[in-house]
C-alpha positions in Angstrom: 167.5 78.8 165.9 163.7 78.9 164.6 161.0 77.9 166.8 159.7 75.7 165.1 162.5 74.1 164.6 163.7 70.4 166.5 166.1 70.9 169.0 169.5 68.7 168.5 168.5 66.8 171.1 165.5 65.3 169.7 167.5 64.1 166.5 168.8 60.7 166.2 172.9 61.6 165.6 172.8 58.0 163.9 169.7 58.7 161.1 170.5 59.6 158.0 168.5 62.4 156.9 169.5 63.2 153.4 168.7 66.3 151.1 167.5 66.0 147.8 168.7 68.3 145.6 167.2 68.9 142.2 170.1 70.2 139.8 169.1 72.2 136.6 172.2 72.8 134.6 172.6 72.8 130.6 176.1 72.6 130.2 176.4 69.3 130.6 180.4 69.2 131.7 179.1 71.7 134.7 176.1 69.6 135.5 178.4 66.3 135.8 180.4 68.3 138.3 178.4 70.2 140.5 176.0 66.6 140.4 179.2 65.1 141.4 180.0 67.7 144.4 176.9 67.3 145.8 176.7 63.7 145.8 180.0 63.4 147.6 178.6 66.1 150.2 176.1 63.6 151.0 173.2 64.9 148.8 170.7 62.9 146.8 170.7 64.8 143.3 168.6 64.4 140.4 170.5 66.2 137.6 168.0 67.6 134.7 169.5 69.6 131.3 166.8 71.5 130.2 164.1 74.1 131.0 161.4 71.9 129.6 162.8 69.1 132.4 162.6 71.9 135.0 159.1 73.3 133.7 157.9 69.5 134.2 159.5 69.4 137.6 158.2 71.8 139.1 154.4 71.7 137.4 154.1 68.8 139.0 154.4 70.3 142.2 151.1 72.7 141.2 149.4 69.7 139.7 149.6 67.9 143.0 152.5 65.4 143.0 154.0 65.0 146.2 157.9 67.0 145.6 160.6 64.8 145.3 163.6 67.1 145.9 164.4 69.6 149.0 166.2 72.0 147.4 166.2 73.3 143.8 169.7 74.3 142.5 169.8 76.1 138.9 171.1 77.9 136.3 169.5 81.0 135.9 168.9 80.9 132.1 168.0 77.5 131.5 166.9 76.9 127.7 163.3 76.9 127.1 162.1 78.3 130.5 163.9 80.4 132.8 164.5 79.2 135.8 163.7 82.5 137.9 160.3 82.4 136.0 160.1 78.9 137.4 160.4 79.6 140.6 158.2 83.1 140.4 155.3 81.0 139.3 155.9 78.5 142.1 155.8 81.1 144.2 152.2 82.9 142.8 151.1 79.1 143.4 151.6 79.0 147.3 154.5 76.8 147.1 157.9 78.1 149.0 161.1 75.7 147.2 164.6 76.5 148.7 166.5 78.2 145.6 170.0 78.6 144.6 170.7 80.3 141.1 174.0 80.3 139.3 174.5 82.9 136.9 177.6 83.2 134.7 176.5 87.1 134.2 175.3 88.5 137.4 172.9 91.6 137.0 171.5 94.1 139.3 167.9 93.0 138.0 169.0 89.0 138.1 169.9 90.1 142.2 167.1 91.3 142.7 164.8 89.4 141.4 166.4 86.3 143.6 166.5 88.1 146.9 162.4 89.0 146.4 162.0 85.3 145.6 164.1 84.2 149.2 166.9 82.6 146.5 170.5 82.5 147.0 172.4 83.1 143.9 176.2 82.5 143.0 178.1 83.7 140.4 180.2 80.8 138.3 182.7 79.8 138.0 181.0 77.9 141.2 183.0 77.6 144.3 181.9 73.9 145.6 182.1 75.2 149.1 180.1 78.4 148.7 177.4 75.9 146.7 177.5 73.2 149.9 177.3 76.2 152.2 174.1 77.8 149.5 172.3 74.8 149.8 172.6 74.0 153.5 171.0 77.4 154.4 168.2 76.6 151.8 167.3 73.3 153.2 164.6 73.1 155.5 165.1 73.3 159.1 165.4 69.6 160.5 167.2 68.5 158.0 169.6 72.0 158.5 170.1 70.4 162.5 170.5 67.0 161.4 173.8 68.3 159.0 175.2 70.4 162.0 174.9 66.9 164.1 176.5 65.6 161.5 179.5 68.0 161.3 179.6 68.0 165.3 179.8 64.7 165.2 183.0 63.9 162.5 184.2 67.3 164.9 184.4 65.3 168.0 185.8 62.0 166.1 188.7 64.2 164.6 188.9 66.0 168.3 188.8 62.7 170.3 191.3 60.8 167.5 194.1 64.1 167.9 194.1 64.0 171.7 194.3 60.2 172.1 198.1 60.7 171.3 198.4 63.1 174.0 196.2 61.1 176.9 199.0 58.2 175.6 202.1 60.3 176.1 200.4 61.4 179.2 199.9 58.3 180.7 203.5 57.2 180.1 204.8 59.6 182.5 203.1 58.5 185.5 
């Protein structure tokens, strides 16, 4: 774990720390379902269609405006502005967004240009749990502990609810 990060214990297992997850998709049959995914994982998602929404997304950052999404999830040839060109000039700003890319046609140059910008990228057809698992490792790292308390604690609800059988069978006997 990072340094910097909270320890588990300092988290409140009963606050909701949600993730906001800004979603840059043009096929809008694909946005409607990954938007979908995500939501049901527990994400806040604001679902854009365009690289001119995207452009104005993320030049609001560099103008100032405080961010309003965590994570930035896109297709790698948005129409209008790329989304890799996005993120480079966020980047030659100062400013360090979580990335995933998806790319229907994954290219040596497309890999490398998201591993030097720190993004994770997925080839579609997207698997949802290689995307919930993509954007969990992007998030920042409190709200990264807050999800594993989360999952640790449905774990222990499924662990305690499939022994409570046994401790009744048990106490039968005696």
């Amino acid at each position: 774990m990072d340094d910097r990060s909270p320890a588990i214990s300092q988290l409140d297992p009963h606050k909701e720390y949600p993730l906001t997850v800004l979603l840059a998709e043009d096929d809008a049959e694909l946005r409607r379902l990954l938007e979908q995914s995500l939501r049901s994982d527990g994400f806040k998602v604001i679902a854009i269609g365009s690289g001119h929404a995207l452009a104005q997304a993320l030049t609001g950052l560099i103008l100032g405006d405080p961010a309003n999404f965590d994570v930035l999830v896109s297709n790698v040839r948005m129409p209008g502005w790329p989304a890799l060109s996005a993120l480079n000039g966020l980047r030659c700003a100062g400013y360090q967004v979580p990335a995933v890319f998806l790319t229907a046609v994954p290219s040596p140059e497309v890999e490398l240009l998201a591993s030097e910008l720190g993004a994770r990228l997925l080839t579609k057809p997207v698997d949802l749990e290689e995307l919930y698992q993509a954007v969990l490792s992007q998030q920042p790292a409190g709200a990264r502990i807050a999800a594993q308390l989360r999952t640790n604690e449905a774990q222990g609800m499924r662990d305690r609810a499939l022994s409570a059988p046994k401790r009744e069978r048990n106490e039968e006997k005696w």
